[in-house]
FIKE-734250 format. One record per residue: residue in three letters; z, y, x of N, C-alpha, C, CB in turn. Coordinates in steps of 0.1 Angstrom, whole numbers, plus 5000, padded with zeros to 4 digits. Glycine has a CB too. Layout:
<pts>
ALAZYXZYXZYXZYX
...
</pts>
This chain:
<pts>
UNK478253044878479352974884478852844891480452934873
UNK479352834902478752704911479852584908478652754932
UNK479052464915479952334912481352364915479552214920
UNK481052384931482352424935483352494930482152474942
UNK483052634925483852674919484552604904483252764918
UNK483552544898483752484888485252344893482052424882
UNK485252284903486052184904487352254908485452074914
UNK487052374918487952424924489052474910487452534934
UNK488352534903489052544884489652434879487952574871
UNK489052354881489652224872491052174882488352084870
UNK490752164893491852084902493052204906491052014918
UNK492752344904494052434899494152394884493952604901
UNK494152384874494252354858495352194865492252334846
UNK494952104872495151974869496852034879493751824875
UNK496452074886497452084899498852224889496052184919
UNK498752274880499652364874500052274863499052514869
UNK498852204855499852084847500551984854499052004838
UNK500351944862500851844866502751924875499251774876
UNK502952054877503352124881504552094868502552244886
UNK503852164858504852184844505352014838503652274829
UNK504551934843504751834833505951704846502751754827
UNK505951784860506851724867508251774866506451714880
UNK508351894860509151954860510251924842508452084865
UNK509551894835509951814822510251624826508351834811
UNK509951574840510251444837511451444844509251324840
UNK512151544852513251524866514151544854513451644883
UNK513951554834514751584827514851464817514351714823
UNK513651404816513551304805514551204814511851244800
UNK514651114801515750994800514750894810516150914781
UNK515850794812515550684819514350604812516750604819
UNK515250624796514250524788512850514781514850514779
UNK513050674783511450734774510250684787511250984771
UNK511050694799510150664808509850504814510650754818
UNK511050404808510150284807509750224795510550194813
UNK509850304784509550294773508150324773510350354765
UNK507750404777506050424780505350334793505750604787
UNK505850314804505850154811505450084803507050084816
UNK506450014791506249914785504849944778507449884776
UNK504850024774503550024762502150054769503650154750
UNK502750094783500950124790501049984798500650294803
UNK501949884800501649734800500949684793502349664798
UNK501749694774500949624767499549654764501449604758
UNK499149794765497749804764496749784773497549904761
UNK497049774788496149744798495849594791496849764815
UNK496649544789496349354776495549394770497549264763
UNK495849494760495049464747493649474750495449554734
UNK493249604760492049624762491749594775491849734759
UNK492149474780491349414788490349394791491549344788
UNK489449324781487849324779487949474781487149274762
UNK488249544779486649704780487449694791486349904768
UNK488449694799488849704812487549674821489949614815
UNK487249484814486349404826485049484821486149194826
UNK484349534811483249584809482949654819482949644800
UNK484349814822483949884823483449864844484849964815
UNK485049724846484549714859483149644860485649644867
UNK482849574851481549514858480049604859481149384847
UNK480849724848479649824859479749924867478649904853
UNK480849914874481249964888480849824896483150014890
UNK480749684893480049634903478949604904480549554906
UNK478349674892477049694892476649754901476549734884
UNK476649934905477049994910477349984925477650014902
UNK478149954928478549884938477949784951479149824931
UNK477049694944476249584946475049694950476049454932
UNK474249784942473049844947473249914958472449924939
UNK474549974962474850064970475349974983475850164963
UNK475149854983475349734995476349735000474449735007
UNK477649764987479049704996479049625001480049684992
UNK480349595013480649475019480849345008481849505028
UNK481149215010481649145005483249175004481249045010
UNK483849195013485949225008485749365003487649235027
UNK484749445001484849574991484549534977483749684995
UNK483849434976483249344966484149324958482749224969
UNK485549244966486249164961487849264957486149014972
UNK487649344963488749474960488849514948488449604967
UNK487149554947486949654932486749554920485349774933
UNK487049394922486849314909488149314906486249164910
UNK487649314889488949314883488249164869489649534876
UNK489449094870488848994861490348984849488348824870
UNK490648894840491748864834492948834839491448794827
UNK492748774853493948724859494348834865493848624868
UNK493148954875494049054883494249124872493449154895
UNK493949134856494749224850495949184845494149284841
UNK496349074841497149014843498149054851496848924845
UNK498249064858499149044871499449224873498248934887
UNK498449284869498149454864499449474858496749504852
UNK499649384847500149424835501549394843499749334819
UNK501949284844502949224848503549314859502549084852
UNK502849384867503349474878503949594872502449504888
UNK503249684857503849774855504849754846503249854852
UNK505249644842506249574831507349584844505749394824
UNK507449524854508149454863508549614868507349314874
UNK507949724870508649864873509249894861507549994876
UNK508549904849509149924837511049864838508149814824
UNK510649714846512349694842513049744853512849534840
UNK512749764862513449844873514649944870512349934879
UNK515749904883516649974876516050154882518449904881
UNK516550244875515750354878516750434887515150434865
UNK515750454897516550514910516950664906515450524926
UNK516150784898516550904898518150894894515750994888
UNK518751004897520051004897521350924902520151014889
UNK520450814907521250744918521550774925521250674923
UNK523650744928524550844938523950714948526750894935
UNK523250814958523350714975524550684986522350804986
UNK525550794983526950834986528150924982526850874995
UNK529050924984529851024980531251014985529851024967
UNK531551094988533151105000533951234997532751115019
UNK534851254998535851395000536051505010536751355002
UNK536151575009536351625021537951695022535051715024
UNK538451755033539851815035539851915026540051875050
UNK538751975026538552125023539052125004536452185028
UNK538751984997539051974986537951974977539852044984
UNK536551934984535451934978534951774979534452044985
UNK533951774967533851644969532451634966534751574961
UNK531851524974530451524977529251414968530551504991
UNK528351484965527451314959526351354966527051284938
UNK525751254972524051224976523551164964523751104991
UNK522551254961521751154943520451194948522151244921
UNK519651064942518051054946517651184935517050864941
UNK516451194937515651294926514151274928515951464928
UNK513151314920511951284923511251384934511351284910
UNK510051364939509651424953508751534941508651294969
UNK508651564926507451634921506451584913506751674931
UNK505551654927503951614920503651524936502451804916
UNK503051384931502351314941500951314939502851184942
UNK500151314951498551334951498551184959497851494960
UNK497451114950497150974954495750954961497250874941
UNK494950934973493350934975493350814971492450974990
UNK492550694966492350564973490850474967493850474970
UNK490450474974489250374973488750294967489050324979
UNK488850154967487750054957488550024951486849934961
UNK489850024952490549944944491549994930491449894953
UNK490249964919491150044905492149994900490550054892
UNK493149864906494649824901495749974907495249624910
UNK494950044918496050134925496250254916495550194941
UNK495150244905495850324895496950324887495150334889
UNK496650194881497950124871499050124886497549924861
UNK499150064891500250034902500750204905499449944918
UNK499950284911500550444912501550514902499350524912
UNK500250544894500750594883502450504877499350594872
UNK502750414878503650354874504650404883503550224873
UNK504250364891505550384902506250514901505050364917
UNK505150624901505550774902506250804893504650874903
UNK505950774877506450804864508150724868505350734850
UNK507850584871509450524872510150624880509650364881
UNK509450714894510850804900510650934896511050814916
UNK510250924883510151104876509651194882511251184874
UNK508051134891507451214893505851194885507551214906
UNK505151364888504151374882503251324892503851494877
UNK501851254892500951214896499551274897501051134892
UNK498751304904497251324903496551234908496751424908
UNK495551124904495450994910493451034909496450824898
UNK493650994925491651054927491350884931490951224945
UNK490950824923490350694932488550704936490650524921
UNK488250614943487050624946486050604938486950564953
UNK484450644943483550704932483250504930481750834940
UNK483450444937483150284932483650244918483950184943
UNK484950284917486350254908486250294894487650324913
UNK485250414895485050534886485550464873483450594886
UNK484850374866484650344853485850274847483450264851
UNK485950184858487150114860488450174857487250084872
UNK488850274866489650394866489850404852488950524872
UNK489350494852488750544837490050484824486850464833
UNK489450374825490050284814491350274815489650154812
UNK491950244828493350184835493850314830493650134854
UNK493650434834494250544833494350574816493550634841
UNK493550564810493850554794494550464787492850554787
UNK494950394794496450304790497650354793496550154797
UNK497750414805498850474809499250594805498950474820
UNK497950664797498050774786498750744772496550804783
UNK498350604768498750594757500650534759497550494750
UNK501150514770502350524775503150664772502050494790
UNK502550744778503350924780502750904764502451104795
UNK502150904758501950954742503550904738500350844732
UNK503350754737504250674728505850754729504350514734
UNK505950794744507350804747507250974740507950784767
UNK506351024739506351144737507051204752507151174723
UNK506151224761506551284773504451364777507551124788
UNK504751444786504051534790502451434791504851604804
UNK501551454787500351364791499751374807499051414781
UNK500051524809499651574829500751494837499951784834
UNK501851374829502551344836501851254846503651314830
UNK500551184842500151094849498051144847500850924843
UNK497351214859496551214858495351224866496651264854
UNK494051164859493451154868492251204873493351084868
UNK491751274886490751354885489251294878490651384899
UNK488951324870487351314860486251314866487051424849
UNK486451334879484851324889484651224900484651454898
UNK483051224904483451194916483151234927483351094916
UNK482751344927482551474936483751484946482451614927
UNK483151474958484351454971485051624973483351394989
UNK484451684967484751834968486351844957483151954960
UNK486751774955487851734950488551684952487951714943
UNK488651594969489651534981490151684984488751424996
UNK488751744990489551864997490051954989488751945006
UNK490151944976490952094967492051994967490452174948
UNK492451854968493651794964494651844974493551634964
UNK493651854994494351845006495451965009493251835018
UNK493952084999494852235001495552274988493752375006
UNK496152184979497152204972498452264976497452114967
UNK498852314978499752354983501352464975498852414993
UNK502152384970502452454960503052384944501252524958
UNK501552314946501352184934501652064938499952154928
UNK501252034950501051884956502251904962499751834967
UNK502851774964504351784972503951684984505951714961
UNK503451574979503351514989501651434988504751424990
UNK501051365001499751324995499751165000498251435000
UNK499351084994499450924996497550894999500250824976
UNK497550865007495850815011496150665012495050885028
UNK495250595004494950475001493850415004495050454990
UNK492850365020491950325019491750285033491150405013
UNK490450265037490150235049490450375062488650195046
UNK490250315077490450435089489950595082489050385104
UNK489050575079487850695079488750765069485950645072
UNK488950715058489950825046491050845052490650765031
UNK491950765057493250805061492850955074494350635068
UNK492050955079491650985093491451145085490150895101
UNK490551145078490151265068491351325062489051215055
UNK492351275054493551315051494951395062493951185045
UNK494751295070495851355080495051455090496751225089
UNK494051505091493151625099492951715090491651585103
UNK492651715077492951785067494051865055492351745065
UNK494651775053495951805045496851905049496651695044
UNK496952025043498052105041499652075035497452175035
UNK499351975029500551925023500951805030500451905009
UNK502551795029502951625039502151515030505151565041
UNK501751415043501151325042502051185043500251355049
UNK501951065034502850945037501550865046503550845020
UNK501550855058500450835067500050625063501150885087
UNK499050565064498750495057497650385063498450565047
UNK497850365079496850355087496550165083497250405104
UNK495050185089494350075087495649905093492650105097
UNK495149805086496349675087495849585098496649575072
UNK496149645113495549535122496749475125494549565134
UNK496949345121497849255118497549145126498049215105
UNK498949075134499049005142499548875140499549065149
UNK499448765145500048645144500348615157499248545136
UNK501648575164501648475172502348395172501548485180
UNK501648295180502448145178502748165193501447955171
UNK503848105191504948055201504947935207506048055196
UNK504947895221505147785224506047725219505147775233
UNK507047765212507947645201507447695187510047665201
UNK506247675185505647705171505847525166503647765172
UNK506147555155505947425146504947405139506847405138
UNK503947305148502747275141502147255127502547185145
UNK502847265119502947235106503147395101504247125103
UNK503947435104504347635099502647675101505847765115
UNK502447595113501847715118499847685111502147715137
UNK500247565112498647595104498547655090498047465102
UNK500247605081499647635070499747805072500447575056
UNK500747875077500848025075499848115079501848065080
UNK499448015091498048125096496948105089497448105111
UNK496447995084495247945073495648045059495347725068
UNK496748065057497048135044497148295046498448075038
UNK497648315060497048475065495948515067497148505075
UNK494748465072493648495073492848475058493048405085
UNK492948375054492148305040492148345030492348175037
UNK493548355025493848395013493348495002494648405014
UNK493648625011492548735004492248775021493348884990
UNK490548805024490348855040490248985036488848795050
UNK490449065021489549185023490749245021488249225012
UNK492249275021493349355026494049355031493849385023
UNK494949485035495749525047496649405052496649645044
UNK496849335042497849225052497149145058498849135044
UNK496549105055495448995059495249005077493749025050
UNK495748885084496248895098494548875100497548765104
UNK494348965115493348995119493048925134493449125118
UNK494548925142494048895157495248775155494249045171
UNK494348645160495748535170495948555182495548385171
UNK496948515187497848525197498448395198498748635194
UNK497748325209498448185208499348135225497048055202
UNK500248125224500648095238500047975249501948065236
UNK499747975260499047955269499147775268499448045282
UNK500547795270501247605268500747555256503047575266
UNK500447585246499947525235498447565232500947555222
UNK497847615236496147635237495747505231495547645253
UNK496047405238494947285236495747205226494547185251
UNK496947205219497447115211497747215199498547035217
UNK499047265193498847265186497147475180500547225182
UNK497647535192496747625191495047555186496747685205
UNK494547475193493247415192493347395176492947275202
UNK494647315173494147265157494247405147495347135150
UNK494747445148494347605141493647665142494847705141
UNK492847675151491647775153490647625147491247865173
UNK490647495150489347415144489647445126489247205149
UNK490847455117491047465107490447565105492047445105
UNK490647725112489847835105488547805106490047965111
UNK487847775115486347735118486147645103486147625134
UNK486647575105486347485087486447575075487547365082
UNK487647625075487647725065486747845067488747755064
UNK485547855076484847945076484848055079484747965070
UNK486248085088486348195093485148215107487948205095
UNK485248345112483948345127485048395134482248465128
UNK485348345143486448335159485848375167486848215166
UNK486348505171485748585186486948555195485448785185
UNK486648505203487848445214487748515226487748285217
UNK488748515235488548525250488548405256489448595256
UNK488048435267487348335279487848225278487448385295
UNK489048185279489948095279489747995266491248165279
UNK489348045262489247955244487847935243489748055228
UNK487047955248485247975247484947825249484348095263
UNK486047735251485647585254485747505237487147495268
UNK486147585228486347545213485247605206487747605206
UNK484547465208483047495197482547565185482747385193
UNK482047635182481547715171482647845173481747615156
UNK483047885184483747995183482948115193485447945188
UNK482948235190481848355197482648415206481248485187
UNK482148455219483048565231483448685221481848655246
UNK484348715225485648855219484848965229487948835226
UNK484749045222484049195230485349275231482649285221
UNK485249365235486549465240487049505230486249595249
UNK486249575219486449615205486749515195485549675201
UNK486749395196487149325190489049335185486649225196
UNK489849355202490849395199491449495191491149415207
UNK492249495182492649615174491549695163492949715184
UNK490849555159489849565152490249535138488949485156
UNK490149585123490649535109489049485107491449675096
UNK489049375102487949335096487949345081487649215101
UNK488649285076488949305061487549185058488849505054
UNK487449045063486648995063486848855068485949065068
UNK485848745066486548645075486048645088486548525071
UNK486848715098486548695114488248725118485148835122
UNK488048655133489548705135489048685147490948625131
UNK489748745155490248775169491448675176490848935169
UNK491048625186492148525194492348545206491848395196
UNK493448525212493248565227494648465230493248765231
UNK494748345243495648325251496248405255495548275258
UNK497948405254498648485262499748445270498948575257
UNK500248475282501248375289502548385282501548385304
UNK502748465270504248435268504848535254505248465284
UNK505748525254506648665246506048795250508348675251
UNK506348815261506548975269504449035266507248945295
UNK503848885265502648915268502248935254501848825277
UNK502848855243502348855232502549025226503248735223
UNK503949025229504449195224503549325233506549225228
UNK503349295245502449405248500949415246502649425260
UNK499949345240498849335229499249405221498549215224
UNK500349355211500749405196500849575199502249315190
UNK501649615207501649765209500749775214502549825216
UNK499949735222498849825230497849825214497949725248
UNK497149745208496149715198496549725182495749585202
UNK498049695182498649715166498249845159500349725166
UNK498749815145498449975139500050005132496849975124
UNK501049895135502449935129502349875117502850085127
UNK501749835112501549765101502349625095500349745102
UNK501849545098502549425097502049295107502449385081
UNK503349255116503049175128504348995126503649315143
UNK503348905129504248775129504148725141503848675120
UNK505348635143506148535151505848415145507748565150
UNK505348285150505248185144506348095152503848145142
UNK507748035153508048015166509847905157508248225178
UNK510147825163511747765161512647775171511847625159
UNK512047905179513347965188513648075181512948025204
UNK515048075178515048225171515648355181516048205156
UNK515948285194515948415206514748485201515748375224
UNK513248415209512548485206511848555193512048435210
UNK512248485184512048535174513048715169512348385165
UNK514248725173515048785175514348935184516148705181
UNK514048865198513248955206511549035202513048855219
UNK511448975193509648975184510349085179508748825170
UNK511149055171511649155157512349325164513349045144
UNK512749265174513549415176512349535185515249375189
UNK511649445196510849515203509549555199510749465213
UNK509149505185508149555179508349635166507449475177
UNK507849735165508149905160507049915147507650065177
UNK506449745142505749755129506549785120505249645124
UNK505949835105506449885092507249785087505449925082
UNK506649615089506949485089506449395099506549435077
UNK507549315102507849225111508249095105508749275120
UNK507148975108507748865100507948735109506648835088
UNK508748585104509248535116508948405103510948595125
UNK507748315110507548145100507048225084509748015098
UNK506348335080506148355065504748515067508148395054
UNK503348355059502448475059502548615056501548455053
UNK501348665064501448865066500948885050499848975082
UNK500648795048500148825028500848835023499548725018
UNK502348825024503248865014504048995016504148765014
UNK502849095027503249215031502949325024502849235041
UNK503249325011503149364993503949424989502949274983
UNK504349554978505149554975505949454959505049664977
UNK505049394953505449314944505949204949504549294937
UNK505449124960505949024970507649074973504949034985
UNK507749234977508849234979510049274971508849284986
UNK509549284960510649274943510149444942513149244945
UNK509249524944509349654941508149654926509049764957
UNK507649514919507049534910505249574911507949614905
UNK505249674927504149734933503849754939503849784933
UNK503249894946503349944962502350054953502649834980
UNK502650194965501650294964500750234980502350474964
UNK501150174986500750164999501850115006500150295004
UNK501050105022501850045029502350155042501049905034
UNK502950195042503450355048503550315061504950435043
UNK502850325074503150315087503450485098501750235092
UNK503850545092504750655099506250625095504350815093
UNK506850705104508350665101509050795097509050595114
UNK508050855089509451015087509150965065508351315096
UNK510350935061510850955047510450825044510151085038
UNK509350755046508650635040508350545049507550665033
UNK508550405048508050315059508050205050509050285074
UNK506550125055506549945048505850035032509049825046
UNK506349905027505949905011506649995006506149785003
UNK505550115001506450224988506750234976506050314985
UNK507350214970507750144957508650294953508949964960
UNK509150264939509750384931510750454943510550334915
UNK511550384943512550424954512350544965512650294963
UNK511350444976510450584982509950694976509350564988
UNK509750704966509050804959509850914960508850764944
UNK511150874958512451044956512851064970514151024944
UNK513651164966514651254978515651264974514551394982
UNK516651384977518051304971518251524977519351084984
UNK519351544969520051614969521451624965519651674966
UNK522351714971523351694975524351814962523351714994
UNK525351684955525751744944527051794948525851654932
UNK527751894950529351994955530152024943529152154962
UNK531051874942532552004930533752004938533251914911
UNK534452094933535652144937536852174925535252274944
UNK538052204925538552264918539252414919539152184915
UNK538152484919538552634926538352644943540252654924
UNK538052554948537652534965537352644970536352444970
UNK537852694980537252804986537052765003538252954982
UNK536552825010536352795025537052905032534652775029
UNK538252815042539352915049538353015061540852775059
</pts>
């Protein structure tokens, strides 16, 4: 028996449990299912330490294999990000729970009467890369909308993984619910992206979590629908009625704060009339703070800053560099953002709120923000406890996916004797 075959066995075994054990949660209670929340909270705590052990030798690991520095800083997990681990699956835990929530319901002539109620989408297939909190964060979320999970993170994460996912085991134990309700593939053999892609059957839907190159590989490959997931080239611009004060702190806290994820604003955009006043003091602030400024021509007079090459536009660095470019106005700011955006998340820095109005409607990002960094383009930031990702297609899912997105809804019909004339 070859490897192949050998994985291709295991990921039908994972893909038929995970089948049976989605089909036992669209039945369990509300409660068994944050009742196991709660307890795969408290144990990601208790075993914290072997958490950080196990990550510090994924960054062992990691370090020989010459990750970047923001890949570095992805796959660290210390007391605080577990912390805040815990706190995120507690905070789904309290969630009010979307399955069986009526979305609508009306009458009709005929004497029938109608309910729209959410339901879970199944079995969800998760890909995602360096980052082992997307386990705890996934797996939570799916169990909150009574779905089953298969969660493949990256060969970096491995050990890491590992552990996070055996807390959330000891969750489905407690509640006494299905263990395949939440699981994760045991390898790290890439020959097990592609048995995830041609699931077909098992997989309902597939969530890719990572850089261009994965998402790129998922949506060329996948047989099953995809919640599309593209890289975060994120925009800022200031407005000639920018307020100097908004605007340093939000853009210093866009770029700075964390450089190595999707929110993290990538290109400035600063209007032509303010170049030399308040624009100049923001770009010398990133220069202090360390950032490297590829500019166009126009800005090449602000010291310590490098020429912008073509590709610089619509570039994710996930790093500290940013992209700048003068533009004469609104109309010029918004056609950059479409021509170079990825739909992701785009800002307005500005105390006109016409324009601010005109930013928000004519740009077609997942999120659109007006005076408040792209860092809070999260789903915990936005009360959902989490995110599976940041969804930039617009069929079922958009923005931050949280339990909510997770389901579908079907349509409940009573009558009393109704018949159709």
């Amino acid at each position: 028996m070859t490897a192949e075959t050998d994985i291709h066995q295991m990921m039908q075994k994972i893909g038929r449990d995970a089948r049976s054990a989605a089909q036992a949660l669209s039945c369990a209670s509300a409660e068994r299912r944050s009742h196991a929340l709660e307890v795969a909270a408290r144990t990601l705590w208790e075993r914290r330490a072997e958490i950080v052990e196990a990550n510090e030798r994924d960054m062992a690991l990691a370090r020989e294999k010459g990750l970047a520095a923001a890949m570095l800083d992805r796959l660290m997990l210390d007391e605080t990000r577990i912390a805040a681990m815990r706190d995120g699956v507690l905070a789904i835990a309290r969630q009010a729970d979307p399955v069986g929530q009526v979305m609508a319901e009306w009458d009709r002539p005929s004497g029938i009467h109608i309910r729209r109620v959410r339901t879970p989408l199944g079995v969800i297939g998760v890909i995602y890369e360096s980052r082992p909190n997307v386990t705890a964060d996934a797996g939570a979320l799916c169990l909150r909308a009574g779905n089953a999970v298969i969660l493949r993170g990256g060969s970096e994460s491995f050990e890491s993984s590992g552990v996070i996912a055996d807390c959330l085991a000891a969750g489905l134990a407690a509640a006494d619910l299905p263990q395949a309700s939440i699981q994760r593939v045991p390898t790290r053999e890439r020959a097990a992206v592609g048995e995830m892609l041609s699931m077909t059957g098992m997989i309902d839907v597939i969530v890719p979590r990572g850089g261009k190159s994965l998402v790129a590989l998922v949506e060329r490959e996948a047989r099953v629908p995809v919640f599309a997931h593209l890289e975060g080239i994120v925009h800022v611009y200031l407005d000639r009625e920018a307020d100097p004060e908004k605007a340093l702190r939000v853009v210093l806290n866009a770029k700075t704060r964390r450089t190595g994820i999707c929110g993290a604003a990538e290109c400035l955009l600063i209007h032509e009339d303010i170049v030399d006043t308040v624009g100049q003091g923001v770009m010398r602030a990133l220069l202090d703070a360390g950032v490297e400024l590829r500019v166009d021509e126009s800005l090449r007079k602000i010291e310590g800053t490098q020429p912008a090459q073509e590709d610089d536009w619509g570039r994710e660095y996930l790093d500290a560099k940013m992209a700048v470019r003068s533009v004469s106005g609104l109309d010029a700011a918004i056609a950059h953002v479409r021509r170079y955006g990825s739909q992701h998340t785009d800002c307005i820095i500005t105390e006109d709120q016409a324009a601010a109005d005109r930013f928000g409607a004519e740009l077609d990002s997942a999120i659109v923000m007006h005076n408040a960094s792209t860092q809070f383009a999260d789903g915990a930031e936005f009360g959902m406890g989490a995110e599976i990702g940041i969804a930039t297609g617009k069929m079922h899912a958009r923005g931050p996916v949280g339990a909510e997105q997770l389901t579908s809804f079907k349509y409940l019909v009573s009558g009393d004797g109704a018949i159709r004339s």
